[in-house]
VEXDREN-2710 file (C-alpha; in Angstrom, 1 decimal):
% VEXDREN-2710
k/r/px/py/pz
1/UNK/18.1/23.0/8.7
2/UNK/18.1/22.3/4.9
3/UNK/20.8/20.3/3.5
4/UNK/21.3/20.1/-0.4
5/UNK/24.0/19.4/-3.0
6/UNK/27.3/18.9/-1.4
7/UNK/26.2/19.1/2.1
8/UNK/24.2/16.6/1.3
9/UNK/26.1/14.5/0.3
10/UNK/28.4/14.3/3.1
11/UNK/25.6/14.3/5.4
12/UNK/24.9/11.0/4.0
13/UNK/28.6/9.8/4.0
14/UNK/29.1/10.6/7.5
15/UNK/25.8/11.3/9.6
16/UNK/25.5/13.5/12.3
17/UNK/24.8/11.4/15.2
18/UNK/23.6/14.0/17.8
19/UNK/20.8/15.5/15.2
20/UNK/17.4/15.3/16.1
21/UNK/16.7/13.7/12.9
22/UNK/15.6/13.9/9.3
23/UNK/13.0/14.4/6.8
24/UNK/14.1/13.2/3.6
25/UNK/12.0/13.8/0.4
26/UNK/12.0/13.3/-3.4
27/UNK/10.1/11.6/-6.2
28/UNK/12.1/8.6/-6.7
29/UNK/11.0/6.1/-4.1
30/UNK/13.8/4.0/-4.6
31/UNK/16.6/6.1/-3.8
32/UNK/14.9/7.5/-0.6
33/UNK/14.4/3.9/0.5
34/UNK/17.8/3.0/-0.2
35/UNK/18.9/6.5/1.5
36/UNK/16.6/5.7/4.8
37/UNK/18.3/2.3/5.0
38/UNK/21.8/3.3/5.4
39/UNK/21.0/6.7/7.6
40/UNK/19.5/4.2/9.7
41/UNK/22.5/1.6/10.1
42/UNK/24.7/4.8/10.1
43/UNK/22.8/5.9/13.1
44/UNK/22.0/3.0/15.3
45/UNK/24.1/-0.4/13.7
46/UNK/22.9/-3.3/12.0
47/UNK/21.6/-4.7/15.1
48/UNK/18.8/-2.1/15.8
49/UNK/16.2/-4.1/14.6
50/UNK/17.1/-7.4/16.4
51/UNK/17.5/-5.2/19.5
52/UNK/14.2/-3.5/19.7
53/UNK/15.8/-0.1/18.9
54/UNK/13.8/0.6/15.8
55/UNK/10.4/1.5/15.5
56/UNK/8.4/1.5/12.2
57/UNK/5.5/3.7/11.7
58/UNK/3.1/4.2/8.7
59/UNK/1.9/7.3/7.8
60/UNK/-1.7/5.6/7.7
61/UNK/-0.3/4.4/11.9
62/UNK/0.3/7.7/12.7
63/UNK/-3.1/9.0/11.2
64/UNK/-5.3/7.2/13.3
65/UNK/-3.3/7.7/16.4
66/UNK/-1.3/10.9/16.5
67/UNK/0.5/9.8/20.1
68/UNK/2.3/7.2/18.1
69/UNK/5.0/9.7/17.3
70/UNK/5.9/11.4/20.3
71/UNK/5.3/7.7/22.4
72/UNK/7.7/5.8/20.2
73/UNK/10.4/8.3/20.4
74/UNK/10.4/8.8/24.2
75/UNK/9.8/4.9/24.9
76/UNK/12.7/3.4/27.1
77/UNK/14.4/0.6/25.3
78/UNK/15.1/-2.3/26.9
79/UNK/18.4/-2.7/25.3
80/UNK/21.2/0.0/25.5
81/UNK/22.1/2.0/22.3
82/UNK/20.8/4.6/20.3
83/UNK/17.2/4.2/19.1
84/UNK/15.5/5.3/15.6
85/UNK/12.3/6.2/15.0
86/UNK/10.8/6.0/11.1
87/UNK/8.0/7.2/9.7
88/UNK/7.2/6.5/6.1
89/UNK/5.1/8.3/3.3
90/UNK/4.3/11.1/5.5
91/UNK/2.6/14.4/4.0
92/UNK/1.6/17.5/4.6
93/UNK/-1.6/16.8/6.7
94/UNK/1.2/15.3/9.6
95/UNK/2.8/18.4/9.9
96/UNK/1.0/19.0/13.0
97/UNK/1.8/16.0/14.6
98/UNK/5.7/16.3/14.1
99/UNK/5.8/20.0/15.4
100/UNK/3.8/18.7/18.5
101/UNK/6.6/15.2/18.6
102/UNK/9.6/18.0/17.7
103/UNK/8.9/20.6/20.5
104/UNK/8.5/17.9/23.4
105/UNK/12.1/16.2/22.1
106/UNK/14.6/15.7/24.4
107/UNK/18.0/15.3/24.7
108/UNK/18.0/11.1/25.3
109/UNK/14.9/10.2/23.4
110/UNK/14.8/8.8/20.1
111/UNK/15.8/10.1/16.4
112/UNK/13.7/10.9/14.4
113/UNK/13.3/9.6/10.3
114/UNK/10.8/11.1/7.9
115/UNK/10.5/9.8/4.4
116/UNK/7.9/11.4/1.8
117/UNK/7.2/12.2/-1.7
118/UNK/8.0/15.5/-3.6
119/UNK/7.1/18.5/-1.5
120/UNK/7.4/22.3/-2.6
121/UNK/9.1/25.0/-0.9
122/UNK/5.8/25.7/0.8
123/UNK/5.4/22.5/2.5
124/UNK/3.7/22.7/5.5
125/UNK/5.8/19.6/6.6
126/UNK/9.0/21.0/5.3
127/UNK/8.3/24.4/7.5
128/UNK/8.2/22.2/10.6
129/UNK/11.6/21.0/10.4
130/UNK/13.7/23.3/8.4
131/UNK/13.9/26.2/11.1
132/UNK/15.1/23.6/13.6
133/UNK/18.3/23.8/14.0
134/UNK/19.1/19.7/14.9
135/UNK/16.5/18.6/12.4
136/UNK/17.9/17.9/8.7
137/UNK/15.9/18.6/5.6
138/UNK/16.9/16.8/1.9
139/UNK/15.7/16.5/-1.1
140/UNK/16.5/13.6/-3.0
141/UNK/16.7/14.6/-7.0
142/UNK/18.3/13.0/-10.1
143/UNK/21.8/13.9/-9.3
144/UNK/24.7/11.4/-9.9
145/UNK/26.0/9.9/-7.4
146/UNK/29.2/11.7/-6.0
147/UNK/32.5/10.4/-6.0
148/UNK/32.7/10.5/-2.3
149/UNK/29.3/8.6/-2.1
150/UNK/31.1/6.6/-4.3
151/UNK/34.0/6.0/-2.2
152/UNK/31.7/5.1/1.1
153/UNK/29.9/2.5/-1.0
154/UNK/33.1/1.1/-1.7
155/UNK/34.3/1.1/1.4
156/UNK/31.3/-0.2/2.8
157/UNK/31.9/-2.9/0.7
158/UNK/35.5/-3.8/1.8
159/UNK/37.0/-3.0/-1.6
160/UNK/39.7/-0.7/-1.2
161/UNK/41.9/-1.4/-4.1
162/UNK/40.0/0.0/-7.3
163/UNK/42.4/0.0/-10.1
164/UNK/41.9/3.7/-12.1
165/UNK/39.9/2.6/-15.0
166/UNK/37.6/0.9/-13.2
167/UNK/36.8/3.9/-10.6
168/UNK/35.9/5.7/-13.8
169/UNK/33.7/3.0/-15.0
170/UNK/32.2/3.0/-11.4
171/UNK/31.3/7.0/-12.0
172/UNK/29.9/6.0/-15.6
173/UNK/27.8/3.2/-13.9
174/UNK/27.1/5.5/-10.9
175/UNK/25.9/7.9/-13.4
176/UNK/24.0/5.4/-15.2
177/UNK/21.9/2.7/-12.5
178/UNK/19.8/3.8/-9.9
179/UNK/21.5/4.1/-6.4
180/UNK/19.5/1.0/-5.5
181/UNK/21.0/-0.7/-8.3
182/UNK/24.8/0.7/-8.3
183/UNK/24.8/-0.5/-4.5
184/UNK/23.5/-4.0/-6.0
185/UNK/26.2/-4.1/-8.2
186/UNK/28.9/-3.2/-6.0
187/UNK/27.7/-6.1/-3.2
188/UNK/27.7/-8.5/-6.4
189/UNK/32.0/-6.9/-7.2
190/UNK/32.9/-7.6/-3.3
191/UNK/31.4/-11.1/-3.4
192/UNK/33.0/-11.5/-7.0
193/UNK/36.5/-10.6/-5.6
194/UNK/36.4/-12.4/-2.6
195/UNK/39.8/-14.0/-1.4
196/UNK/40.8/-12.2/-4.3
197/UNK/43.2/-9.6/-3.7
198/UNK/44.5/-8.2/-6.8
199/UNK/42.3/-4.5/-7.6
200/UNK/39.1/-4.5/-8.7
201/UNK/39.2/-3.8/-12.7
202/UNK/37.3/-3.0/-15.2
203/UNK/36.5/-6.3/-16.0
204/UNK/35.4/-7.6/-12.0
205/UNK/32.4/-4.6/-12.7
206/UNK/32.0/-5.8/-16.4
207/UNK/31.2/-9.1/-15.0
208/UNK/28.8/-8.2/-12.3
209/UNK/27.1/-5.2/-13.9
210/UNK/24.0/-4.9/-15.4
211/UNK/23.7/-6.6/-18.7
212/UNK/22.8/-3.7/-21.2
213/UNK/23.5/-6.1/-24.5
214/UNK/23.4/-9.5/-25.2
215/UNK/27.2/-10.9/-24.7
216/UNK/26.8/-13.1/-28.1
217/UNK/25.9/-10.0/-30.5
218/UNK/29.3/-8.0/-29.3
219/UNK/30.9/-11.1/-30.2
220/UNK/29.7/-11.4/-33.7
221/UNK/30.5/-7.4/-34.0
222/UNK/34.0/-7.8/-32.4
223/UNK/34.3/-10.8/-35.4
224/UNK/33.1/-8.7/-37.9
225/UNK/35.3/-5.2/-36.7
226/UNK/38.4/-7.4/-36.3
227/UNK/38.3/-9.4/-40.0
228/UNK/37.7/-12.4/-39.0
229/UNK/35.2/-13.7/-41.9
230/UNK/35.8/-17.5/-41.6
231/UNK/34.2/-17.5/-38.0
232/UNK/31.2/-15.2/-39.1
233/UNK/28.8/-18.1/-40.8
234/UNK/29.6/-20.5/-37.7
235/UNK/28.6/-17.8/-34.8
236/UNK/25.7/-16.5/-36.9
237/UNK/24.1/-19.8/-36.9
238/UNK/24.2/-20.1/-33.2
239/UNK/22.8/-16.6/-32.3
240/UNK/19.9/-17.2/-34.8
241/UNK/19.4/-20.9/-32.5
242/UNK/19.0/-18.8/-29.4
243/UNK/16.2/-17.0/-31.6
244/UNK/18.7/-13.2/-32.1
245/UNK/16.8/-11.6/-34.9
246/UNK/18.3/-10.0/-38.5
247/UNK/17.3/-6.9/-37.5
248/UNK/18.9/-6.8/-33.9
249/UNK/22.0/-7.9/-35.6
250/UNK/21.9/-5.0/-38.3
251/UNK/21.0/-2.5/-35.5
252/UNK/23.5/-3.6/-33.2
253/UNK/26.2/-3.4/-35.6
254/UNK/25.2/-0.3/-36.9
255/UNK/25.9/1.2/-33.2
256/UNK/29.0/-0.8/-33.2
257/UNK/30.1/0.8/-36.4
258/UNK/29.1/4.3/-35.7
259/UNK/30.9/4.2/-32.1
260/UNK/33.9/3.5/-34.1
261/UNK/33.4/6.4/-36.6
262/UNK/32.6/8.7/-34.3
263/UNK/35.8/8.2/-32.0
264/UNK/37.9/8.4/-35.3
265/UNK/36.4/11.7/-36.0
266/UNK/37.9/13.3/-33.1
267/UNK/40.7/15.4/-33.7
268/UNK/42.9/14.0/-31.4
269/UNK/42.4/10.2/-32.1
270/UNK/39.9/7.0/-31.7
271/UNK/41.8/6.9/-28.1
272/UNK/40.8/10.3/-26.9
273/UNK/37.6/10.1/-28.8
274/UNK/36.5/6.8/-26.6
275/UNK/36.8/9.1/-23.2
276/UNK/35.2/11.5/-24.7
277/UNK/32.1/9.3/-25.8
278/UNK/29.0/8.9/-23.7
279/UNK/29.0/6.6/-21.4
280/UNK/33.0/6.8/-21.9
281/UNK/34.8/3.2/-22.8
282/UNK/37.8/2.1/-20.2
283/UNK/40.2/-0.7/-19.8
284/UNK/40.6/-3.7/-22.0
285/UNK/37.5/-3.3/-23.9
286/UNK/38.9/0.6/-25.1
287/UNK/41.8/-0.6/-26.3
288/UNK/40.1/-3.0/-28.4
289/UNK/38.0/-0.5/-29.7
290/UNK/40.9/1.7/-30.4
291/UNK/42.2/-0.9/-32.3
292/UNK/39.2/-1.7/-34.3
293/UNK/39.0/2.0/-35.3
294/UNK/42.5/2.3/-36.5
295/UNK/42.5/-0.7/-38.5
296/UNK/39.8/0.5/-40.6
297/UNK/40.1/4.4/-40.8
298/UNK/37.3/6.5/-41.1
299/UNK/37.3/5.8/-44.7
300/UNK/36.2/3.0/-44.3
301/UNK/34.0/3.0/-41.5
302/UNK/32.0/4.8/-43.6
303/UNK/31.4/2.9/-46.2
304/UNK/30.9/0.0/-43.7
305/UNK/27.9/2.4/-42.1
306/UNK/26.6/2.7/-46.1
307/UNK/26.5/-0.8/-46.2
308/UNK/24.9/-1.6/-43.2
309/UNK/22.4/1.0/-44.3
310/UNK/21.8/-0.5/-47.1
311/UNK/21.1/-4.0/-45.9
312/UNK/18.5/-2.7/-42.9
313/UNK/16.3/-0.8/-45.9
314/UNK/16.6/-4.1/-47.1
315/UNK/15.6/-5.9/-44.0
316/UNK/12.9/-3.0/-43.5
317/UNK/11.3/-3.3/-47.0
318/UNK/7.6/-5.2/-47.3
319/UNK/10.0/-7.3/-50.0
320/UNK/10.2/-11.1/-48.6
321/UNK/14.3/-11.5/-48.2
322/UNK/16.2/-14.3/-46.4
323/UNK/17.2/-12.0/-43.8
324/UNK/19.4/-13.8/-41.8
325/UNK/21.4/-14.6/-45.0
326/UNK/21.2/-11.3/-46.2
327/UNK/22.8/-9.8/-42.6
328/UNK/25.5/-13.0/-43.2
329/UNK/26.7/-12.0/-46.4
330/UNK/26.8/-8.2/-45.5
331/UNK/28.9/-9.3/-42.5
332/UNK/31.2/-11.3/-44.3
333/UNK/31.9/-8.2/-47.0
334/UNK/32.3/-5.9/-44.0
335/UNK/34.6/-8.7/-42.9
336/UNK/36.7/-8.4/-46.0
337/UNK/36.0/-5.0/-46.0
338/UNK/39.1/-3.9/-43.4
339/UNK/42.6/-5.0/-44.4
340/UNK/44.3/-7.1/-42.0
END
């Protein structure tokens, strides 16, 4: 039985525990690993590998002995509890041994896993299992992950008090990471707010999240948006002793400076335009935006982009320049720039 978008989805959130089993394929490797892993806890508890009621098999196993299949999932455990049986990196050229392994199942014997790579609708492997009507078919694509995936990662986790912003940031970042990765970062939120028990904010995932930017460049831009021109020279200095370059600075306040424009340019406000943006901005770091964009008005803002344009030419040009004094002093008159 095929299984795809929605269905899917909950198949994965809540597992049918009387199928047969599943053949799961796509091209990302990652996410069908990650997607194998929890079918298989789902199925048969964390302690089916310490109790001998999981069995492994390579494709490369099965290959050279065929009976692998259909031995493993009719064994007798010697513990009680549902047993798994997974095979990995199958392809087409196995199709013959599953339909053999599916027709002699029985009620009692072991489920059945199947990872493998892309295959077409005209999979020999695929034609095995999708007219079975206990046997699940998926296809893993580059799909967000849903909100209700979302919500069983989460709950997996033990965090059940997710302030509102931060769920939204959780889609954005869910949107974003791979599902190996997302999961990562959610284990790295629960271990961040343990004993803790106020809601998880936006700030909890800021801190455990990915790094997409250097920390000390959004602090030199935040100095620079907000007016604060006496504490430009001093933090410039540092980030040029950890060895940040001119030209990372220019470029990453050129960003900064066009994030600001554009949410100014929409019609309803820097505040609507910062949900609007891609990835969207939420919590404390929006309103600080929003504040930075009002305070200087698209006005502005675009003479601060002209300015930053100019000095990255400058940076750019085959002209030797003192660069990093060059990107100070254009900070410091972007400083001055805003009224305060």
């Amino acid at each position: 039985m095929k299984l795809a978008g929605a269905k899917a989805a909950a198949f994965f959130s809540k597992p049918d525990k009387s199928c047969s089993g599943v053949l799961i394929f796509g091209s990302d490797a990652e996410k069908i690993s990650t997607r194998r892993a929890d079918l298989v806890v789902d199925l048969v508890g964390k302690s089916a590998q310490d109790e001998m009621r999981l069995t492994r098999l390579a494709a490369a196993e099965v290959r050279k002995d065929p009976a692998l299949v259909l031995d493993a999932l009719t064994a007798q455990g010697f513990f009680p509890g549902p047993r798994v049986v997974v095979v990995e990196n199958a392809t087409d050229g196995l199709s013959s041994v599953f339909d053999t392994a599916m027709k002699e199942w029985r009620e009692g014997d072991a489920q059945l896993i199947v990872t493998a790579a892309s295959l077409n609708a005209r999979s020999k492997l695929r034609k095995v299992f999708e007219p079975l009507p206990k046997f699940y078919v998926i296809g893993l694509y580059d799909d967000p992950t849903r909100p209700e995936e979302i919500d069983k990662i989460l709950a997996d986790a033990e965090l059940n008090s997710v302030d509102p912003d931060a769920r939204k940031f959780l889609a954005v970042l869910a949107r974003d990471l791979a599902l190996g990765d997302f999961k990562q970062t959610i284990t790295k939120v629960a271990l961040y707010k343990l004993k803790d028990t106020n809601p998880v904010s936006v700030a909890d995932i800021e801190a455990c999240a990915p790094i997409v930017f250097d920390a000390d460049i959004d602090d030199i831009l935040h100095i620079v948006a907000e007016a604060r021109s006496a504490e430009v020279a001093m933090t410039l200095k540092r980030l040029a002793g950890q060895g940040v370059s001119p030209t990372a600075l220019c470029i990453g306040a050129t960003r900064h400076f066009r994030q600001l424009h554009a949410a100014t340019c929409d019609p309803q406000g820097p505040d609507v335009g910062f949900s609007r943006a891609r990835p969207p901005v939420f919590g404390p770091r929006k309103d600080r935006l929003v504040r930075q964009a009002r305070g200087w008005g698209r006005p502005r803002l675009e003479m601060a982009l002209a300015e930053l344009m100019d000095t990255d030419l400058t940076l750019r040009s085959p002209k030797p320049v003192p660069e990093m004094a060059l990107v100070e002093r254009a900070f410091i008159r972007l400083a001055m720039m805003r009224p305060k």
